[in-house]
Residue frames as qw, qx, qy, qz and C-alpha x, y, z in Angstrom:
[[0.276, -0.446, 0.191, -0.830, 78.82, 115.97, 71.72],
 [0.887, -0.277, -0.264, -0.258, 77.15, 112.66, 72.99],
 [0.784, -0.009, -0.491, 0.380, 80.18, 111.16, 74.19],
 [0.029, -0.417, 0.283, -0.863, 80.84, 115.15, 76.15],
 [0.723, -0.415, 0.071, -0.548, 77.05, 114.67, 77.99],
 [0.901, -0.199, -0.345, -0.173, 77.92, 111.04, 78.45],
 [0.368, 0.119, -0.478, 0.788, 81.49, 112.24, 80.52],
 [0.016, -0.360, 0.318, -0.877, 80.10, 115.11, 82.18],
 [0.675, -0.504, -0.178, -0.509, 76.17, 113.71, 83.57],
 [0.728, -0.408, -0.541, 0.101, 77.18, 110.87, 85.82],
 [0.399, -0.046, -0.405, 0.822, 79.44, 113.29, 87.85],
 [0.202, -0.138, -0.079, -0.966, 76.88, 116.32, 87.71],
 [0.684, -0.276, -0.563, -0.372, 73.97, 113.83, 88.01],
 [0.620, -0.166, -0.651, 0.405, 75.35, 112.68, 91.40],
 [0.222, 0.193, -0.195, 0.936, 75.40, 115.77, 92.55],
 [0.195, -0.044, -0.154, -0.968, 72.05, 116.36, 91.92],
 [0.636, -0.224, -0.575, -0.464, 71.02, 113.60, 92.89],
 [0.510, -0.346, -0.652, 0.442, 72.04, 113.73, 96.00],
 [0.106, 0.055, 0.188, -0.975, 70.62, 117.61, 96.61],
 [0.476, -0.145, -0.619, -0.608, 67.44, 116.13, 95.25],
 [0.703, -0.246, -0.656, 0.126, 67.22, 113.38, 98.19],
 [0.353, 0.114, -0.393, 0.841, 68.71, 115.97, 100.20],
 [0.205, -0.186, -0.241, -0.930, 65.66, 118.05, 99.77],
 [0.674, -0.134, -0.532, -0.494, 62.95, 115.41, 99.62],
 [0.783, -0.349, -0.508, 0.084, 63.79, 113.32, 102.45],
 [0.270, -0.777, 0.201, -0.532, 63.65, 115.03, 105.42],
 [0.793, -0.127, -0.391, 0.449, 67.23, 113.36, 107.41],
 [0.473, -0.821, 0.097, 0.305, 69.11, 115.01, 110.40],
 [0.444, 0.805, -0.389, 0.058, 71.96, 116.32, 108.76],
 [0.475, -0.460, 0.733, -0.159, 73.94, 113.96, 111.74],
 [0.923, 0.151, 0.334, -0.118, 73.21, 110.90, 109.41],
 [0.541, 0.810, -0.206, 0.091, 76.03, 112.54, 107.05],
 [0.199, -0.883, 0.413, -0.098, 78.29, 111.91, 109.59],
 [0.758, -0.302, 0.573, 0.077, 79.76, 108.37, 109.22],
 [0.797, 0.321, 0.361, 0.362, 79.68, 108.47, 105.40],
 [0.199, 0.955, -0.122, 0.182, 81.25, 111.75, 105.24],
 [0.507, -0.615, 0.603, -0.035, 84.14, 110.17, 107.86],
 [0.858, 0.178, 0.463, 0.133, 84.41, 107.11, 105.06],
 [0.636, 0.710, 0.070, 0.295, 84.98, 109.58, 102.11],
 [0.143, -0.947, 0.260, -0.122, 87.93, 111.73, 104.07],
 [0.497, -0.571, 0.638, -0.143, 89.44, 108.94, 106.17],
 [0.592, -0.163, 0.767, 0.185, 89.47, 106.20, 103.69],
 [0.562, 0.677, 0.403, -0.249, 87.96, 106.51, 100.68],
 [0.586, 0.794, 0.031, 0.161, 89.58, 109.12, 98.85],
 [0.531, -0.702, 0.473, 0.026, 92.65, 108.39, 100.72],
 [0.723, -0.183, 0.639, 0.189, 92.98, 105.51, 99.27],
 [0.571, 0.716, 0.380, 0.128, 92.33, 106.97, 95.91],
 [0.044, 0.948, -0.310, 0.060, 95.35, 109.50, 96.18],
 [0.671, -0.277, 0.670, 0.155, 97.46, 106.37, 97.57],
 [0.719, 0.442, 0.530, 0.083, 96.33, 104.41, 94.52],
 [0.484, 0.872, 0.065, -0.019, 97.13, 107.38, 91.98],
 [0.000, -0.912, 0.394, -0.113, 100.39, 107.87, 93.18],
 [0.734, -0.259, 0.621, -0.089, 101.74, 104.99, 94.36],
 [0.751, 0.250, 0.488, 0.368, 101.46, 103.46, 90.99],
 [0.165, 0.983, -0.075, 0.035, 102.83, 106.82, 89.19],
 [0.769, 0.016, -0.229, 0.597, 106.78, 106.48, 88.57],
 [0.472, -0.602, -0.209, 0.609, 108.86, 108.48, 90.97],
 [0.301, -0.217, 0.210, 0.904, 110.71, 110.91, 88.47],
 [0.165, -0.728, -0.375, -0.550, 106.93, 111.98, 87.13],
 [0.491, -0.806, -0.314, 0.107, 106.12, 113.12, 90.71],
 [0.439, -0.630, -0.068, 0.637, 109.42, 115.54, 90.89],
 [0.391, 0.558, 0.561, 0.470, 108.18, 117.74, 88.89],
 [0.411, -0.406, -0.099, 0.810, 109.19, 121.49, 90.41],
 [0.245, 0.040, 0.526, 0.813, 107.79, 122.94, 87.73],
 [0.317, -0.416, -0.755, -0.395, 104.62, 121.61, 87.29],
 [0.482, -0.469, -0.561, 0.483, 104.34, 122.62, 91.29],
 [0.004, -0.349, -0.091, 0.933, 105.41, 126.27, 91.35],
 [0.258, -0.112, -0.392, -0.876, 102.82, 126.74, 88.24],
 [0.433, -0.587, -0.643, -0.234, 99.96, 125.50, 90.30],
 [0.453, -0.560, -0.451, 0.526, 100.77, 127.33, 93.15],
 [0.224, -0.284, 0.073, 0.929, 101.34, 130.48, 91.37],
 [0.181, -0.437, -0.555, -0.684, 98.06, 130.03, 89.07],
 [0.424, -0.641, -0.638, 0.041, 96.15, 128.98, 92.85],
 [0.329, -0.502, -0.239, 0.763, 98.13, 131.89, 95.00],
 [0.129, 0.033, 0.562, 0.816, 97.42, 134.33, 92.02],
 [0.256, -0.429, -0.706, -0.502, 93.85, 133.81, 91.95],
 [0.510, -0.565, -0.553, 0.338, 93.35, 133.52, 95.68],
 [0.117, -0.175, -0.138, 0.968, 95.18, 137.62, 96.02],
 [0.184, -0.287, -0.549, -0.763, 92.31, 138.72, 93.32],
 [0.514, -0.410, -0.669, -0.346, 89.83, 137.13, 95.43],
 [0.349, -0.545, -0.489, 0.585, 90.88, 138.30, 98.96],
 [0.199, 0.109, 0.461, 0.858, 90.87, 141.72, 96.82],
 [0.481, -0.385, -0.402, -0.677, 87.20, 141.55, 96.05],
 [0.460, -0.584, -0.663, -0.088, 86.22, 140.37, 99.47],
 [0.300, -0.416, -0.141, 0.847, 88.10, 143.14, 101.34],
 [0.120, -0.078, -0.094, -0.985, 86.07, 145.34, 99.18],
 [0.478, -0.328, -0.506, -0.639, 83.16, 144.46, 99.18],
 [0.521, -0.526, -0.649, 0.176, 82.84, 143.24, 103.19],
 [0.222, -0.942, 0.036, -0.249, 84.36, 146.52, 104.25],
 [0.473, 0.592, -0.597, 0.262, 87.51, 145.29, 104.93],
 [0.761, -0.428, 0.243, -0.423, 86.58, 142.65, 106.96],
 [0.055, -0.489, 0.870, 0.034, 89.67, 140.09, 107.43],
 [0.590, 0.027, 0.748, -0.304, 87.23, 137.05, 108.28],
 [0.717, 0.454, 0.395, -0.351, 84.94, 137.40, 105.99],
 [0.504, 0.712, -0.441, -0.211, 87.18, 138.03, 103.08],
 [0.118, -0.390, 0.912, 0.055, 89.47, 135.16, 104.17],
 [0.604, 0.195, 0.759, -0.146, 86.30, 132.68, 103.51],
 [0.552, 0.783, 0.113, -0.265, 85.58, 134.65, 100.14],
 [0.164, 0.679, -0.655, -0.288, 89.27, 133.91, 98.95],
 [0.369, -0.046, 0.918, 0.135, 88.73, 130.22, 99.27],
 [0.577, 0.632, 0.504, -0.116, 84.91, 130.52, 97.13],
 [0.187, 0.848, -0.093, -0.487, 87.35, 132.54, 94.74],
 [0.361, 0.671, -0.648, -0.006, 89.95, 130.61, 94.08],
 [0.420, -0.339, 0.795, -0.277, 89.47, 126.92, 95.66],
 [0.560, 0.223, -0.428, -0.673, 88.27, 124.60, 93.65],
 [0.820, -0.321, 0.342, -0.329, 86.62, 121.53, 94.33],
 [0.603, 0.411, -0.683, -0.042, 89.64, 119.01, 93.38],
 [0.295, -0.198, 0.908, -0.223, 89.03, 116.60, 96.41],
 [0.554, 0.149, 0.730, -0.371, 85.85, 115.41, 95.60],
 [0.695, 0.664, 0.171, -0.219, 85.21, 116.47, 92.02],
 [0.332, 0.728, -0.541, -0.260, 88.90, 116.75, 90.40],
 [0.370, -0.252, 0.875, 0.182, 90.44, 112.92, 90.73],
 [0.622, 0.259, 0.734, 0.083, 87.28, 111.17, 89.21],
 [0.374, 0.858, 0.058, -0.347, 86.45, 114.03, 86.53],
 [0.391, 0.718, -0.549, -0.173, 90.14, 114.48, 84.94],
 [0.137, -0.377, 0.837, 0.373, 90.88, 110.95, 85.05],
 [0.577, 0.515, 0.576, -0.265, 87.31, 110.27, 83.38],
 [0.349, 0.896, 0.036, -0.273, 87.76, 113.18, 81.00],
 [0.264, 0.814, -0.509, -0.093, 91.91, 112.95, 80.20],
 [0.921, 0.181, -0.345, 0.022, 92.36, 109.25, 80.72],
 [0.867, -0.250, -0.285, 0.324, 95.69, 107.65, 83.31],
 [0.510, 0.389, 0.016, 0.767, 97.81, 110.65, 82.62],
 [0.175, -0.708, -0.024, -0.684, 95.78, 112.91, 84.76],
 [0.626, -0.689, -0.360, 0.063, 96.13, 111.08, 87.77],
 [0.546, -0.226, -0.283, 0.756, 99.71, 112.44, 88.83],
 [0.018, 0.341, 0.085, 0.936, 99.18, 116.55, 87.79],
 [0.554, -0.639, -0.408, -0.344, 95.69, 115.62, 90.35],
 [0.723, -0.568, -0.384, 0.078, 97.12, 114.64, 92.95],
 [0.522, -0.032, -0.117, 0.844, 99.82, 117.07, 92.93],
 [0.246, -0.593, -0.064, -0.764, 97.26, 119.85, 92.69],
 [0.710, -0.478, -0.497, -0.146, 95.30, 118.68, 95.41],
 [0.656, -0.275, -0.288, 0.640, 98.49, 118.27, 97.88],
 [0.126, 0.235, -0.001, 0.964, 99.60, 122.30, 96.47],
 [0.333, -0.546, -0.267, -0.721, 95.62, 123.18, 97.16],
 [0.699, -0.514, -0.462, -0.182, 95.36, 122.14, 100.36],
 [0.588, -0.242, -0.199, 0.746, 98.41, 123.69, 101.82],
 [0.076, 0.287, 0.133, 0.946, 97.90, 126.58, 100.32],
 [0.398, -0.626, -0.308, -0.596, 94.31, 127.32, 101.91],
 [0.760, -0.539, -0.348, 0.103, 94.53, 125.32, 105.14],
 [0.534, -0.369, -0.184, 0.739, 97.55, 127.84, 105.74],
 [0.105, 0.265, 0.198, 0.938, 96.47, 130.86, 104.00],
 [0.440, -0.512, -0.643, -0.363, 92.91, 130.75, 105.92],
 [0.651, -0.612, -0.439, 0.097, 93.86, 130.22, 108.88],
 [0.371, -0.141, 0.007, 0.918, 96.83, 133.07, 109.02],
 [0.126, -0.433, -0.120, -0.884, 94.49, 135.74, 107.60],
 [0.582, -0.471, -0.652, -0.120, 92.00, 134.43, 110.56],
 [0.655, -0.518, -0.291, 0.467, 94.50, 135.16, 113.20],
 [0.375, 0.105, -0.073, 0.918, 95.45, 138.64, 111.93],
 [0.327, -0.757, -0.366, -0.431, 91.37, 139.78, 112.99],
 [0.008, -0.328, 0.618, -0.715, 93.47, 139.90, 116.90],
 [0.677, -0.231, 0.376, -0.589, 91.07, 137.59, 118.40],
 [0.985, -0.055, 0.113, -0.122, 91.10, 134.12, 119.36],
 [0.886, -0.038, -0.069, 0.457, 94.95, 131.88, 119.09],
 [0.491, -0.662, 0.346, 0.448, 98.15, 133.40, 119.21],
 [0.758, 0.546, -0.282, -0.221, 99.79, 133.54, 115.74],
 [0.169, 0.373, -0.903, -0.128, 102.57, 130.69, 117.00],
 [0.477, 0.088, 0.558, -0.673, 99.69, 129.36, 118.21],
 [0.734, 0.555, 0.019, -0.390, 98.02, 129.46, 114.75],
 [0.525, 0.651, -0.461, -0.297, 100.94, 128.29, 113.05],
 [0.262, -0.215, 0.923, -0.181, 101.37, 125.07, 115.14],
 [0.658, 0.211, 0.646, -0.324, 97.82, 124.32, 114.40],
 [0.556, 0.645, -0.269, -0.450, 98.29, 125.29, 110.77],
 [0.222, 0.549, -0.805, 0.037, 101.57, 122.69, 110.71],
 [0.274, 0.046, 0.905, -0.322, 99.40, 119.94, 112.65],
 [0.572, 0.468, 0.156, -0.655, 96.74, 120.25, 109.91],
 [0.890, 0.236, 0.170, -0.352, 98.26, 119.95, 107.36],
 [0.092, 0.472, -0.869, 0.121, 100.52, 117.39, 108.22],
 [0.212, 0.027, 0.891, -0.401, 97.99, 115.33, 109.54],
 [0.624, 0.272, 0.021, -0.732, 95.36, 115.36, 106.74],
 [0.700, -0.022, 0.713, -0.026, 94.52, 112.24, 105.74],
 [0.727, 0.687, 0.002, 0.009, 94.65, 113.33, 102.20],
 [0.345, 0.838, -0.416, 0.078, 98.11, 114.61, 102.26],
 [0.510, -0.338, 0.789, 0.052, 99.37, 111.48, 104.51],
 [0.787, 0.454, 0.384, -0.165, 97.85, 109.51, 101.74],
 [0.523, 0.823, -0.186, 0.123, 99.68, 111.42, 99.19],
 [0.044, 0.731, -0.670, 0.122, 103.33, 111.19, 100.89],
 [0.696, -0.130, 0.706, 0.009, 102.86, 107.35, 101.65],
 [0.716, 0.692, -0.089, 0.002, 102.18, 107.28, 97.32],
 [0.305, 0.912, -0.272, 0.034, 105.13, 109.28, 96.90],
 [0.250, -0.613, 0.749, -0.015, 107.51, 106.78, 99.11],
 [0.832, 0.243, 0.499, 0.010, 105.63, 103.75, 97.57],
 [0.685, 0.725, -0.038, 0.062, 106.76, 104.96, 94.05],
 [0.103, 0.741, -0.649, 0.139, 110.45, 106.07, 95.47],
 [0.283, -0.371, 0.883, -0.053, 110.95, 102.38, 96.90],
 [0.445, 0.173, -0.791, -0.382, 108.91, 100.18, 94.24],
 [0.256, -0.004, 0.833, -0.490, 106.65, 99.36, 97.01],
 [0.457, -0.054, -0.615, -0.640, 103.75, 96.80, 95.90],
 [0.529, -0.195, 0.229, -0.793, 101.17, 96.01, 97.83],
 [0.230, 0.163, 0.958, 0.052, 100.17, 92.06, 98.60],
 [0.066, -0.101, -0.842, -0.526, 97.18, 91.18, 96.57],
 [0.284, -0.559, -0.762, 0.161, 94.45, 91.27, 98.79],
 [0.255, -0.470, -0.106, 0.839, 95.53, 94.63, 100.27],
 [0.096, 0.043, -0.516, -0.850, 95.55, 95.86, 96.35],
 [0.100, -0.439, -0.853, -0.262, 92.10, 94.86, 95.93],
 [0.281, -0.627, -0.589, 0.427, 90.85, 96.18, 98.98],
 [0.213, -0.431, 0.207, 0.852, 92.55, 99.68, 97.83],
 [0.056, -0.037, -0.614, -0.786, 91.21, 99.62, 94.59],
 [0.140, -0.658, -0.716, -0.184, 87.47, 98.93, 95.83],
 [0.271, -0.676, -0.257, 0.635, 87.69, 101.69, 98.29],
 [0.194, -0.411, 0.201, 0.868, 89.39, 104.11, 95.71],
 [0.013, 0.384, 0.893, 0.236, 86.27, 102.45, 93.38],
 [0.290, -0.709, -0.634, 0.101, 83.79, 104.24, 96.17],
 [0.312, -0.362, -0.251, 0.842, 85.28, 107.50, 96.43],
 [0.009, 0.097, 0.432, 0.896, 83.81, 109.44, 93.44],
 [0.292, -0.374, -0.827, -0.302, 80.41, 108.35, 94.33],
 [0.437, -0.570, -0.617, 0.321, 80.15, 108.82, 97.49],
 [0.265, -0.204, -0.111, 0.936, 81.52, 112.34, 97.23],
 [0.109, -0.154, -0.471, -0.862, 79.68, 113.63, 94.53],
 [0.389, -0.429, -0.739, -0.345, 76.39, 112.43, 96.37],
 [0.447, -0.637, -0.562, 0.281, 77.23, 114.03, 99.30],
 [0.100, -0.258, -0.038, 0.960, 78.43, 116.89, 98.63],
 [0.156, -0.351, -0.600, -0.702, 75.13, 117.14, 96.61],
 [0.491, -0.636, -0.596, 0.017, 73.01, 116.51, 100.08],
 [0.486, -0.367, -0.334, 0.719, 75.14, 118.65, 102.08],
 [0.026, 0.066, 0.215, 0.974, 74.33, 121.83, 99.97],
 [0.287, -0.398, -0.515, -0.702, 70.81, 120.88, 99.82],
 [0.484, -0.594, -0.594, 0.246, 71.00, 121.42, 103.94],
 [0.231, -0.243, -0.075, 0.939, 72.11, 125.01, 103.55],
 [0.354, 0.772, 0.528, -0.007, 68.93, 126.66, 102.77],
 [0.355, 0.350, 0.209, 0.841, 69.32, 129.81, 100.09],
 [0.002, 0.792, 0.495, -0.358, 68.08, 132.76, 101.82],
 [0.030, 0.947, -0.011, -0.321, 70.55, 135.54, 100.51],
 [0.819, 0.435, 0.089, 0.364, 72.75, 135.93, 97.30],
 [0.410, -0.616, 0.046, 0.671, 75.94, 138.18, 98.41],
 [0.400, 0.888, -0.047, -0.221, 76.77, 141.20, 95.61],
 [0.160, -0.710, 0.635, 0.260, 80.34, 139.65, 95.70],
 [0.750, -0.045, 0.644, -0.147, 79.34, 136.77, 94.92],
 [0.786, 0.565, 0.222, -0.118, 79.21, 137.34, 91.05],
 [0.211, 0.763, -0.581, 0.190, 83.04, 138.66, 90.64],
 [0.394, -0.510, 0.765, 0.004, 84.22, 135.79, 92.85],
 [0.763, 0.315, 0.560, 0.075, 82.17, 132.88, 91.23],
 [0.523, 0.852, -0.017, 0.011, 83.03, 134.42, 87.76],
 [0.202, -0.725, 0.652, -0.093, 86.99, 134.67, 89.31],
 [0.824, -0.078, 0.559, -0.041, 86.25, 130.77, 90.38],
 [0.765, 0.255, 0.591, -0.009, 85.18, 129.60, 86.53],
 [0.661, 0.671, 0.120, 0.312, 86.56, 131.63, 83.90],
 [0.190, -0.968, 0.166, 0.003, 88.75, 133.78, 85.88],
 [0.601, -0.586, 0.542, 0.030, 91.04, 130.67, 87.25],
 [0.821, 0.273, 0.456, 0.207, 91.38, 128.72, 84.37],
 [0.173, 0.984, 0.049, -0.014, 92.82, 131.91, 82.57],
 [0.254, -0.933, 0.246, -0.062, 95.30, 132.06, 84.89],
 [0.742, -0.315, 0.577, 0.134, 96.27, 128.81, 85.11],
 [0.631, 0.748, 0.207, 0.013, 96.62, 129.21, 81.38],
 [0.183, 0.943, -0.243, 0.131, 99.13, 131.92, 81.91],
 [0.632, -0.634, 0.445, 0.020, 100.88, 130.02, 84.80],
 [0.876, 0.175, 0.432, 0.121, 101.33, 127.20, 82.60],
 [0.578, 0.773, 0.118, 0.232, 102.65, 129.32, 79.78],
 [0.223, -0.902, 0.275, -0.247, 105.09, 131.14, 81.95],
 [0.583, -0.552, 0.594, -0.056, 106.78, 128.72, 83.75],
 [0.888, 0.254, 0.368, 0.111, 106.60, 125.91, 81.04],
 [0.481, 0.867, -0.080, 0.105, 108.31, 128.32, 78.90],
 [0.095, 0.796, -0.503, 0.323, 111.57, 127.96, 81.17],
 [0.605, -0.334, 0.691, -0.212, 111.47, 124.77, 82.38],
 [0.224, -0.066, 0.932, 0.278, 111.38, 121.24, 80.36],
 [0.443, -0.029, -0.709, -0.548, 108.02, 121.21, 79.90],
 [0.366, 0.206, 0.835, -0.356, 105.22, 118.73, 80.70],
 [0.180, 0.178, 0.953, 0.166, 102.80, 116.47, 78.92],
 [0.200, -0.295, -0.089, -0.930, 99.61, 118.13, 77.33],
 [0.673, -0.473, -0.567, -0.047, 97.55, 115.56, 79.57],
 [0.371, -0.508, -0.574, 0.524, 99.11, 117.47, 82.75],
 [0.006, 0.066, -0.121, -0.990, 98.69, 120.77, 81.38],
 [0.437, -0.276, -0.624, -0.586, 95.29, 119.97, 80.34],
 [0.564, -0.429, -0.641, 0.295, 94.45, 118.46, 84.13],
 [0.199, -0.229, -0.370, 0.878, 95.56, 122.02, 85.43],
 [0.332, -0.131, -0.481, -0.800, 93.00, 123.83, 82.96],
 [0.503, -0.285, -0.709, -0.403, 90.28, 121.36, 83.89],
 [0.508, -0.435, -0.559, 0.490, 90.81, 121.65, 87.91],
 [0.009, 0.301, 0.391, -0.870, 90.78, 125.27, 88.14],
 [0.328, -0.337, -0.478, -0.742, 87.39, 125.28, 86.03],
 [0.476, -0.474, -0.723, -0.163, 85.50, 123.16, 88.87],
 [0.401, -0.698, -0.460, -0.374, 83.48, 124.95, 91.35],
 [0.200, -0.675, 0.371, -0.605, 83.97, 126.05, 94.82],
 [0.435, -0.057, -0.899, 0.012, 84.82, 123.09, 97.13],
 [0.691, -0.529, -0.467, -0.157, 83.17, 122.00, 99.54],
 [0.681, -0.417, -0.453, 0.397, 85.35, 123.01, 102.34],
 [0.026, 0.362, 0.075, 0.929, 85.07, 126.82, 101.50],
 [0.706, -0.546, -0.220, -0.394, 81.66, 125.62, 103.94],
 [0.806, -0.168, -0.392, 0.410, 83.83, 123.59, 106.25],
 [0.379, 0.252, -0.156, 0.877, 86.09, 126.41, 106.80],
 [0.163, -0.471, -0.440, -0.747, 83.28, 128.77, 107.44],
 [0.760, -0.549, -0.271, -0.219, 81.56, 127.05, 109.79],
 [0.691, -0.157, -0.357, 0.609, 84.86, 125.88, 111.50],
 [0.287, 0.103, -0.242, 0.921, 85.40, 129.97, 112.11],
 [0.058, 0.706, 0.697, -0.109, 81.70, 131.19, 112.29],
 [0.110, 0.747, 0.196, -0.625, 81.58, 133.30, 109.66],
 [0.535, 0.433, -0.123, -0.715, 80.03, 133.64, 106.66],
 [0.514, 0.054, 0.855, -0.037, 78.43, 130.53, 106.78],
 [0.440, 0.664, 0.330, -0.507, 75.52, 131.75, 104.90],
 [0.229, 0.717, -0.513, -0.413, 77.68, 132.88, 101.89],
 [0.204, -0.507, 0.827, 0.132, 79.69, 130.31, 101.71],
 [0.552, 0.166, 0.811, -0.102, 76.98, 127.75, 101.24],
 [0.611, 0.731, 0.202, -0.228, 75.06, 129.75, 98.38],
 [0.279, 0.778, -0.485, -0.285, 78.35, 130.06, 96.70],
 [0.564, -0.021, 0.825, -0.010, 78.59, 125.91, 96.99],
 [0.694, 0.554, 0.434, -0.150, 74.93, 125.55, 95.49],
 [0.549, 0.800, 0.082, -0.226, 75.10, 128.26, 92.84],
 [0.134, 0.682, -0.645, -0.317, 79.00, 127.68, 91.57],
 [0.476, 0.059, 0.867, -0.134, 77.82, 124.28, 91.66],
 [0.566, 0.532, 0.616, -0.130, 75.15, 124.58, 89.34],
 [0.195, 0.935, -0.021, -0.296, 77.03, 127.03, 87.45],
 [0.439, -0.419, 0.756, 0.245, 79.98, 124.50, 86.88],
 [0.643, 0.022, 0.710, 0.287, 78.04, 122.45, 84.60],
 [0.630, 0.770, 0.102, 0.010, 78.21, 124.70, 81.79],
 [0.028, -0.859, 0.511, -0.018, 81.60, 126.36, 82.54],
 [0.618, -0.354, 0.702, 0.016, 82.81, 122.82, 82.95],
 [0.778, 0.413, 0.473, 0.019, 81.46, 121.08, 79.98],
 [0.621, 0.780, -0.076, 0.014, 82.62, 123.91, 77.64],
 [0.193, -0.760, 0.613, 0.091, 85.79, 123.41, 79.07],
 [0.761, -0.086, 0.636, 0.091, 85.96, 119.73, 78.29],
 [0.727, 0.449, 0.474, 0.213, 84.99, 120.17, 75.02],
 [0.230, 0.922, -0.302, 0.073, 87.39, 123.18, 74.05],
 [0.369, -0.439, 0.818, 0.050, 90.21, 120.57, 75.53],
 [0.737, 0.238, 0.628, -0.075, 88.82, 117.87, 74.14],
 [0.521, 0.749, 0.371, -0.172, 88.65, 119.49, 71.09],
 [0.708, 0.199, 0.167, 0.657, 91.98, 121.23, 70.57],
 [0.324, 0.722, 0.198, 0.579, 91.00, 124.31, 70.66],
 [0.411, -0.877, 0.188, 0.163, 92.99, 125.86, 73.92],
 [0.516, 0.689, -0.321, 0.395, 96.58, 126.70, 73.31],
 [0.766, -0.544, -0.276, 0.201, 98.52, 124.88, 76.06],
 [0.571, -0.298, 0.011, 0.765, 100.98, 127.28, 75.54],
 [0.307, 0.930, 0.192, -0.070, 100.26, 130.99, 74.67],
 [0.397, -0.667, 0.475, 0.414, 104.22, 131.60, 74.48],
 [0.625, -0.064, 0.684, 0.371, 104.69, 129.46, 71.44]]
């Protein structure tokens, strides 16, 4: 159980220490802005590069492994537009920000360093292939329910910017430069490598500390009623599913390792990301929410998280309920 606390604090600890500092020292939130541009644009760029990149090609086509994250994440995400369409009054907006706090999880900033802390080299590919699946999936599922409220873009409108998103995220360039490094045995000069590997060094850190400040600039005024069915959806809901996905699809396909099966499990436990707030703001509306469902799935992670580790850790999930 020592070695469990001694995985799970330094990641949780950041966190908290940086909502702590957040709190206490009384910065413009503008001061976030250059190291928040470091962790996006290079950081954990280079940490998705890095994972992949050295990953052999024929792990990365993995069709399988793919449709069952997309079908645990797309799965969850209905549920959750679900409960925010009831509960907002069938408000399109708002529910479209309540499907991401349902069913997003934070796998930029918390899933790379976590499952390859927690499940050791093996977890980087099944990461970084979530990641890529999560981030298409929202950054186009967001912004399409947005544009069916009949105000503001066009929907070809929307779906240019959707397709100039994300195509142009610096995570998911990141990821497809990996993926052609591994298909052509590209190796980086020495120096370069280094450089890459300090950066990809600095990503966990920095995240985890700032997403810890950033929350602790959203004051808490008001807890939404939805809020307990989505968070609850988030941490025991998604991991369920992804349970089922996994069990489903694995059953008809080759397979896969219990280190990526395990990686899916552990990603849809973690929290609400951070860009369920992003998002929010970016549309103006339900900012408010959004943030308290940061903090509190945040602080609510590190039990739902831990007991996950140590029920993986342990043996005692069935990576396959089929068998």
């Amino acid at each position: 159980m020592s070695d469990l606390f001694g995985l799970v604090f330094p990641f949780f600890g950041l966190i908290f220490l940086g909502y702590f500092c957040g709190r206490l020292v009384k910065l413009p939130e503008a001061g976030l802005a250059w190291l928040t541009f470091f962790i996006i644009y290079v950081a954990l760029p280079a940490l998705f590069y890095r994972i992949v990149a050295q990953t052999p090609f024929e792990e990365l086509a993995n069709p399988a492994f793919i449709l069952a994250a997309v079908l645990s994440t797309a799965t969850a995400a209905a549920v959750a537009l679900g409960v925010g369409l009831w509960f907002r009054g069938g408000n399109v907006g708002e529910a479209a920000i309540a499907t991401a706090v349902g069913a997003y999880a934070n796998v930029g900033y918390m899933g790379p360093g976590l499952s390859l802390a927690a499940l050791g080299q093996g977890a980087a590919t099944p990461a970084a292939l979530i990641f890529a699946c999560d981030s298409l999936l929202f950054f186009t599922l967001v912004p399409l329910l947005m544009a069916t409220r009949g105000r503001g873009e066009s929907l070809p409108a929307t779906l240019l910017l959707i397709a100039r998103r994300v195509f142009t995220h610096p995570f998911n360039i990141a990821t497809l430069l990996g993926v052609l490094a591994a298909a052509f045995h590209f190796h980086e000069p020495d120096a370069a490598a280094r450089m890459l590997d300090f950066l990809k060094n600095a990503a966990a850190p920095c995240a985890l500390f700032t997403l810890g400040v950033t929350v602790a600039l959203r004051p808490l005024r008001r807890i939404p009623i939805e809020l307990v069915p989505l968070l609850a959806l988030k941490l025991v809901g998604q991991p369920a599913i992804a349970l089922l996905a996994l069990s489903l699809v694995g059953s008809v396909s080759r397979g896969w390792s219990p280190a990526w099966a395990q990686t899916m499990l552990l990603m849809a436990a973690l929290p609400p990301a951070l860009n369920c707030f992003v998002l929010a703001r970016q549309y103006h509306t339900y900012v408010e929410e959004a943030s308290t469902a940061v903090l509190i799935g945040t602080v609510c992670s590190v039990f739902t998280v831990t007991a996950m580790l140590y029920l993986l850790r342990a043996g005692l999930i069935p990576l396959d309920l089929l068998q």
